[in-house]
C-alpha positions in Angstrom: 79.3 133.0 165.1 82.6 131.5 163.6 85.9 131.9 165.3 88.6 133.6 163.4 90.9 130.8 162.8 88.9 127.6 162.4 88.2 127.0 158.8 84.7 125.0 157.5 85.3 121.6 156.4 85.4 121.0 152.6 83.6 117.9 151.6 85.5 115.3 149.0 84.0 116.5 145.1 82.3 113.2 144.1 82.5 114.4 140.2 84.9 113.9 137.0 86.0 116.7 135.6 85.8 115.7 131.8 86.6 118.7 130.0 90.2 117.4 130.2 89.3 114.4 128.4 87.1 116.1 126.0 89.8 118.3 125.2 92.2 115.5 124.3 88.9 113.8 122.2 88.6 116.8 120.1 92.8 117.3 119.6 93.4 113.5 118.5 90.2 114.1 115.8 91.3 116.5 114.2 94.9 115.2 113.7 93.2 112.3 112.7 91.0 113.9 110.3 94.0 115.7 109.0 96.2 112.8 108.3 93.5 110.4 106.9 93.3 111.3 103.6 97.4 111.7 103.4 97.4 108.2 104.2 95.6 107.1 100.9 98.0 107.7 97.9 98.1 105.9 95.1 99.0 105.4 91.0 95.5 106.8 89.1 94.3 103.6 88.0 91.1 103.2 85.8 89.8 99.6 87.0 87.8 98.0 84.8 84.0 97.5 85.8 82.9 93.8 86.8 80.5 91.9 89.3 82.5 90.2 91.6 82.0 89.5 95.5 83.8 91.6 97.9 87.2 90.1 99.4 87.1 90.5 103.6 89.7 92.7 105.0 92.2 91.2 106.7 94.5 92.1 109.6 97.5 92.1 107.3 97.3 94.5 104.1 97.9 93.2 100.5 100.2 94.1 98.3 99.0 95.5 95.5 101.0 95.6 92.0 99.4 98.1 89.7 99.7 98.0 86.2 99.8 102.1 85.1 97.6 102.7 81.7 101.7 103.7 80.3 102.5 100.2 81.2 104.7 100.6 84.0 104.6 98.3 86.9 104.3 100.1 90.8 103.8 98.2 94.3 102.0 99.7 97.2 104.8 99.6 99.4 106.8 102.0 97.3 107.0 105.5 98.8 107.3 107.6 97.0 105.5 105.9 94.2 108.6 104.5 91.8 108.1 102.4 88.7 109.5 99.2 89.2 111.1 96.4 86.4 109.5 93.0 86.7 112.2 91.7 88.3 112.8 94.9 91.5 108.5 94.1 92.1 109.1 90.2 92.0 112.3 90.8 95.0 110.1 92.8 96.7 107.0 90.7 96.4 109.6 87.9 97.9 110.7 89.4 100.5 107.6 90.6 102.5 106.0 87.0 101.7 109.2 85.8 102.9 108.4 87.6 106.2 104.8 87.4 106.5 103.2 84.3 103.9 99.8 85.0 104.8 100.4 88.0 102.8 97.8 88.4 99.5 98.5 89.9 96.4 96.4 91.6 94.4 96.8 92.9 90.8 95.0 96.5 89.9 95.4 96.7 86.0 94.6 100.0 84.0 91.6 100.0 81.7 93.4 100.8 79.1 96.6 98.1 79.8 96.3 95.6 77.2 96.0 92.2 78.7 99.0 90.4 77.8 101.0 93.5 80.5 98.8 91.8 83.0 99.2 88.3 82.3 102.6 88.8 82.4 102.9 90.2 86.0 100.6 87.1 86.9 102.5 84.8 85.5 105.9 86.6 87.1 104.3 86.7 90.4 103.3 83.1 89.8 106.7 82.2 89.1 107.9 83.7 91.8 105.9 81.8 94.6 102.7 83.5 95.2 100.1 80.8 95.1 97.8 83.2 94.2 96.8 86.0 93.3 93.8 88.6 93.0 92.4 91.0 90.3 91.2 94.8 91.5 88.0 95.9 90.0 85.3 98.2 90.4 82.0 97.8 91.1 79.9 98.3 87.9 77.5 101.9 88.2 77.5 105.1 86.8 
């Protein structure tokens, strides 16, 4: 028989309680899964189609100037998306490479953007310092 006022001994719990941490798990993926696709804005772009190898990703992001199919020039850092002049993308441009060289720069030129709109951003962005400089395109399909 126990005595009245001499309680049993508990023994340690040898065990993780992970329900906490599943908890947490299943918070931070949905407010990930919820913010993904906010992340990826953009200028609608038709690229043309080519064969062309893959470029690695990096730890630092391009910069990519887009060519709109109305001719206007945008840059991926822009938030909202602004059109730019040559000159306001070329400052900008600067100024990140200035900060971080290693930087690329990619061009993503509209299907329908005659070439020379193109060649002229190239040649600006040439101009301007960046050594140089890549082309967007899509892989070829249906």
């Amino acid at each position: 028989m126990k005595s009245p006022g001499i309680r049993p001994r508990r023994r340690p719990m040898s065990e993780i309680n992970v329900v906490p941490y599943i908890d947490v798990t299943l918070v931070l993926l949905i407010i990930f899964m919820v913010t993904a696709p906010l992340l990826q804005n953009g200028v609608d772009v038709n690229l043309p189609k080519a064969r062309a190898r893959t470029v690695a990703a990096e730890d630092t992001p391009p910069l990519v100037v887009t060519v709109a199919a109305d001719g206007h020039y945008y840059l991926s850092l822009d938030q909202p998306r602004q059109p730019l002049e040559v000159r306001a993308l070329l400052v900008k441009v600067q100024a990140v490479r200035h900060h971080k060289p290693q930087t690329k720069v990619l061009v993503a030129g509209d299907d329908k953007v005659p070439y020379g709109r193109v060649l002229q951003v190239m040649a600006a962005l040439q101009r301007a310092g960046v050594e140089q400089v890549g082309l967007l395109t899509r892989p070829p399909g249906p």
